[in-house]
N, C-alpha and C positions, 0 to 999 in steps of 0.2 A: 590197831591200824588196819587191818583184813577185813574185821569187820564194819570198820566204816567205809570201805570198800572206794574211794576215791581216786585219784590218781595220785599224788604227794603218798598215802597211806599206802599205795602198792607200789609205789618206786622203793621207799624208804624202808617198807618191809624184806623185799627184796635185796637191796645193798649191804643191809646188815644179814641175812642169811648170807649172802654168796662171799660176805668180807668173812664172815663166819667158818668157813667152807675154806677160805683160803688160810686161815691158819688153823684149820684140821689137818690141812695138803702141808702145810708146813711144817706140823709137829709129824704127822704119819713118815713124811719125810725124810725128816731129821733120825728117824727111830727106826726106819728100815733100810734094809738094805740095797733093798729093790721096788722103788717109788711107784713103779707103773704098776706088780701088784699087788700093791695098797689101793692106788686109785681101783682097780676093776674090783678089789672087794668092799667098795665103794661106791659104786656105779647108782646106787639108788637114790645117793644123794644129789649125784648130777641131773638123774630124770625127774627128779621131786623139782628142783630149782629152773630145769627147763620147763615145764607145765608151768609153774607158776608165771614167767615169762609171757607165756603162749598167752596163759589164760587174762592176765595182766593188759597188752596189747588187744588182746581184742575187746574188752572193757573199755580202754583208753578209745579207742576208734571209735566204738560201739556209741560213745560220748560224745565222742566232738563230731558226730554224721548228724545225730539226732539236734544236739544246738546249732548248726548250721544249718539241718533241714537238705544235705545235699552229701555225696561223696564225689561229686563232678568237678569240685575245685576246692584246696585247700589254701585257704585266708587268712591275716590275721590282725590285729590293730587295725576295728574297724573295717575289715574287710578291703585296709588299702595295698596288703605288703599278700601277694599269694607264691606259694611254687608252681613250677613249672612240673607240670604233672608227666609230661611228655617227654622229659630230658631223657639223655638214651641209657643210664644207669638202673633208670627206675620204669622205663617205658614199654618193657615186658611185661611187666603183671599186673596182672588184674586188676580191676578201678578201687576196690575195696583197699587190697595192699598198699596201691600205690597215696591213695589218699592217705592212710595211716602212715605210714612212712614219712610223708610228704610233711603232716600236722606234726611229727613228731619232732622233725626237724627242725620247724616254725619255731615250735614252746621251746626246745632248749635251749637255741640261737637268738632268740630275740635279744637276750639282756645284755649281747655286744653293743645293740645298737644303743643301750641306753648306756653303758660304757662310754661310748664314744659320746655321748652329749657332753658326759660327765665331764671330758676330755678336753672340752672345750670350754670351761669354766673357770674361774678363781680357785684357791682353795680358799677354805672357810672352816674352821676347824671345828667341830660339834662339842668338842670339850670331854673326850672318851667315850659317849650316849651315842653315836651315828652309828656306829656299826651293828646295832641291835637296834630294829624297831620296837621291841619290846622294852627296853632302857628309856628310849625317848619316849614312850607311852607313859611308863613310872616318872618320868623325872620332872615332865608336865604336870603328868597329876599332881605331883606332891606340891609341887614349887607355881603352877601357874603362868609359868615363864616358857613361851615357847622359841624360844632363841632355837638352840642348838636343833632342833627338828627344820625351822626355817631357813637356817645355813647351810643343810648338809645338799650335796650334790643333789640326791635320789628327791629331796625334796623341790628344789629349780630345776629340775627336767621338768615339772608339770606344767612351767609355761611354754614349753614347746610342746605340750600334748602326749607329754609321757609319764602317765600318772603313776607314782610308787606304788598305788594301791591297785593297780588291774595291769601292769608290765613291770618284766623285769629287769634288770641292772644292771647281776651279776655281782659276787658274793668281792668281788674287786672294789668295785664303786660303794660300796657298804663299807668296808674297811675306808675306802681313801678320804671317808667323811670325817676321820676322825686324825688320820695320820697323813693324810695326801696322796698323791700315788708314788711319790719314790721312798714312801715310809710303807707302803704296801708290799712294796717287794720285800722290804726287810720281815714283816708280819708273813707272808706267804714264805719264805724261806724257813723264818721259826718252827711254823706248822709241819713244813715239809720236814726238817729237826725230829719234831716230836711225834710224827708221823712213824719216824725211819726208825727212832728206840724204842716206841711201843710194839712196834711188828718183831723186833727182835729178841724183845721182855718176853712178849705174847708164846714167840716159837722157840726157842732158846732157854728163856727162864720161866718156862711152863705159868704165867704170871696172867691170871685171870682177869685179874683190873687192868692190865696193858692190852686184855683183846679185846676190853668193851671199848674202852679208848679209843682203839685201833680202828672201830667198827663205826664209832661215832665222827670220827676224823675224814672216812669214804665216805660217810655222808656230804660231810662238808663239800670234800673235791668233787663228787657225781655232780652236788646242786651247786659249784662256785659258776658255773656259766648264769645260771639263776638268779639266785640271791644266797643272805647268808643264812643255812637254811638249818643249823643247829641254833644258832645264837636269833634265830625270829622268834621261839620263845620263849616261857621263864620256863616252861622243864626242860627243854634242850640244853637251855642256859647253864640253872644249876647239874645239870649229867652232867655236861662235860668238866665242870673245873669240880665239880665232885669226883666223878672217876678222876682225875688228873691228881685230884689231894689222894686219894687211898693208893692209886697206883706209885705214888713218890714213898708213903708211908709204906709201905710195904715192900719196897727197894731198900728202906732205910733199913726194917726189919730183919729182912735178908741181910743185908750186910753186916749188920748189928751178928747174925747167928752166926757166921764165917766165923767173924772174930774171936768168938764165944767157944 
């Protein structure tokens, strides 16, 4: 991911170090007495992960100045949606900061507004395939039937000019393709579930498969403003309910040795 050097490639590289970092600070925790100096004999690991930040962002900026050709206004879909570069929050610093800042806010926020298109639709059930574009890609191929790609929400946004394929959604409208949206909150709640026992496998039961888990699960929530940004492809795919199988099996393990 670092060295394909991208923006996706250094967000996701990053959420998994720092989710990484937070159950080091969890077990370090749990195993001293006195938390604060564990962190300072630690501090390296916070400077490693701040650079990488810094150097992250200014890559991101360094990117979206050169495709636009400007840092004088930050734009987007089409150049019709910009920020206000001037707002009194961001309107101390410098034109370079504040454009970055400005576009950062843009990419993350946008897949509300495709949310809300969504919002304003039938449901249309995709038949479990909508929540992965990578599913509806297989499921095409194999069968030739594109039903369930042309039902789902992210697909009818595009007659209003919100193409799945160059804006986002948010990892919400993915899910509600296949379950609706008050079947979404019960899927977001699961997660949130399986979120809360792997962090406590991870720091608590010293349980290595619960903190890849754990680490692939922050992806999820960093990108659910986005899209669904483990399940867009087949390796994301199969990680997660791979770690999900050996971290169950190895709970059973564990249990299995108590007893024993």
């Amino acid at each position: 991911s670092i060295m394909r050097g991208t923006d996706g490639e250094q967000a996701t590289s990053l959420i998994v170090a720092g989710s990484a970092f937070l159950i080091t600070i969890g077990r370090g925790a749990r195993s001293s007495a006195m938390p604060l100096q564990w962190l300072r004999r630690n501090w390296k690991i916070v400077a490693v992960l701040a650079i990488g930040v810094y150097f992250a962002a200014g890559a991101f900026t360094s990117r979206k100045a050169d495709r636009l050709g400007t840092i004088e206004s930050a734009c987007t879909v089409r150049r019709t949606i910009c920020a206000d570069q001037d707002a009194a929050v961001i309107g101390w610093m410098d034109e370079r900061s504040k454009f970055g800042i400005s576009f950062f806010i843009l990419t993350v926020t946008q897949g509300f507004y495709g949310l809300e298109l969504g919002l304003e639709k039938d449901f249309k059930s995709t038949w479990g395939f909508g929540h992965s574009p990578v599913l509806l890609s297989i499921y095409t191929n194999l069968t030739g039937d594109d039903t369930p790609y042309e039902r789902a929400y992210t697909t009818r946004n595009n007659f209003q000019g919100w193409s799945d394929r160059n804006y986002w959604s948010s990892m919400l409208l993915w899910v509600a393709n296949d379950v609706g949206f008050l079947g979404t909150i019960a899927v977001i709640g699961l997660l949130g579930f399986i979120w809360g026992r792997s962090w406590r496998d991870a720091v608590y039961g010293m349980n290595d498969s619960a903190a890849i888990l754990f680490c692939l699960i922050m992806v999820m929530l960093f990108y659910l403003p986005a899209n669904n940004q483990v399940f867009a492809t087949l390796d994301g795919y199969t990680s997660f309910y791979g770690w999900l199988f050996v971290w169950q099996l190895n709970k059973i393990k564990a249990a299995s040795a108590r007893k024993a």
